[in-house]
C-alpha positions in Angstrom: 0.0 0.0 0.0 2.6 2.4 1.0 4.6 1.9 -2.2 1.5 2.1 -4.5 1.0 6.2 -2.9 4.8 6.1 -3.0 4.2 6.5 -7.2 1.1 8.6 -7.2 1.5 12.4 -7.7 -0.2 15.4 -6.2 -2.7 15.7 -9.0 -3.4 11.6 -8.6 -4.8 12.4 -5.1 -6.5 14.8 -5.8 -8.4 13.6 -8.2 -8.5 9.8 -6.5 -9.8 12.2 -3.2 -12.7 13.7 -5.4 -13.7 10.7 -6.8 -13.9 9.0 -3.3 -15.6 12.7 -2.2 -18.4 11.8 -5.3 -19.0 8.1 -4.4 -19.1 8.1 -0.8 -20.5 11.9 -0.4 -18.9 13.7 2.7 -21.1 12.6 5.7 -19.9 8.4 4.9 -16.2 9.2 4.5 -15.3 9.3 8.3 -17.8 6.2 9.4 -15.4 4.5 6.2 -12.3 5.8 7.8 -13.0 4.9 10.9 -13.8 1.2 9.9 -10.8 1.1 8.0 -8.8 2.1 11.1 -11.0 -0.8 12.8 -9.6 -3.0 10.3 -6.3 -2.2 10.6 -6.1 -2.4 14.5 -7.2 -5.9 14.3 -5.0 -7.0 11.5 -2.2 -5.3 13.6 -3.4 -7.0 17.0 -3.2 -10.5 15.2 0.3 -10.0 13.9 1.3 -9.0 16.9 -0.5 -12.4 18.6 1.1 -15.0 15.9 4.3 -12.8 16.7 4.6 -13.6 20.9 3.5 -17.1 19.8 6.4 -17.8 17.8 9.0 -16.3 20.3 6.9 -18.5 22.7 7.6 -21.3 21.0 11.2 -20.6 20.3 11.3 -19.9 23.6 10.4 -23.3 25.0 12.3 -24.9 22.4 15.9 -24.0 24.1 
């Protein structure tokens, strides 16, 4: 994701902002922002879980 906005210019987002603005009209974009934060967390949250499992198990294995 971050290397997809890495190539995107200033008159991209604009115009990928305005066509978001048109589709999702101004009063839905925060309840979609703050879902996709949601989404995020959670994805985050597991990585972190499968993470201290791992050194959990590497732990017990020495």
């Amino acid at each position: 994701m971050i290397l997809l906005i890495g190539n995107l210019g200033t008159g991209e987002i604009i115009i990928i902002a305005i066509v978001v603005l048109l589709l999702f009209g101004g009063k839905k974009i925060p309840e979609l922002m703050r879902s996709i934060g949601k989404g995020v967390k959670s994805f985050k949250d597991g990585v972190k879980d499968i993470q201290d499992e791992i050194k959990d198990d590497i732990d017990l294995d020495k």
